[in-house]
C-alpha positions, 0 to 999 in steps of 0.5 A: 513476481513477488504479488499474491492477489486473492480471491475478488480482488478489484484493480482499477485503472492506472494502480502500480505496484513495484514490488521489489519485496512481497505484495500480498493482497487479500481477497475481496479488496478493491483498489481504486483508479491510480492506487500505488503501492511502492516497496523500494526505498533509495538509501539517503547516503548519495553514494550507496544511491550511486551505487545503484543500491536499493532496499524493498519491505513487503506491503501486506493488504488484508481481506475486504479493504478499500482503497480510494484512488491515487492513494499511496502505500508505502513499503513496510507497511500492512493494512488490516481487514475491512480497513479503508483508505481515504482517495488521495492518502498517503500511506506511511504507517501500519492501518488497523483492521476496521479503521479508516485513514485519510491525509497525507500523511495517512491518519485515523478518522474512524476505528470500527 
C-alpha cells in the first residue's frame, strides 16, 4: 500500500484512490463523496500499452485541504496546505497552498 493519511483525515463515500506510486495526504484534510485521485498513466505508443506497461507519479495533499466531490487529481500533481478544490474539478496542475481551484481543467479563482 503506497497511502499515508494523516491525522483527522475526512473520506467520504465512493473516493478511489490507486496508488500505483505514493499518496500522501495530510492531516485535517477532507475529501468529498466520489473524489479520485489516479496515480497511473497509460503510455500513448499502442504497443507499450499492449505491453501491459504502465508508469505512476505520486500524488502529494497538504494539511487542512478541502476537496469538493467527484473532483479528480491526477498523477504528479501536489495540492498545497489549506488549498480548496472546487466539486466536480479536474486536477492536472500543481495547487498553491491557500488557493481555490475550480473547472476542468483545475483553474484558480482565489489565491489567500
Amino acid at each position: 500500500m503506497n497511502i499515508s493519511l494523516g491525522s483527522g483525515v475526512y473520506l467520504n463515500s465512493g473516493c478511489v484512490i490507486l496508488d500505483s506510486a505514493s499518496v500522501s495526504i495530510g492531516d485535517g484534510t477532507m475529501l468529498g463523496p466520489a473524489v479520485q485521485i489516479y496515480c497511473p498513466e497509460h503510455h500513448r505508443d499502442m504497443m507499450l500499452r499492449k505491453a501491459g506497461l504502465e508508469r505512476a507519479r505520486p500524488v502529494t495533499i497538504g494539511k487542512d485541504v478541502w476537496i469538493g466531490g467527484g473532483a479528480v487529481i491526477l498523477g504528479g500533481v501536489t495540492v498545497g496546505e489549506g488549498a480548496i478544490i472546487g466539486a466536480g474539478a479536474v486536477v492536472t496542475r500543481s495547487v498553491a497552498a491557500g488557493a481555490t481551484v475550480v473547472g476542468n481543467p483545475a483553474r484558480p479563482v482565489r489565491q489567500s
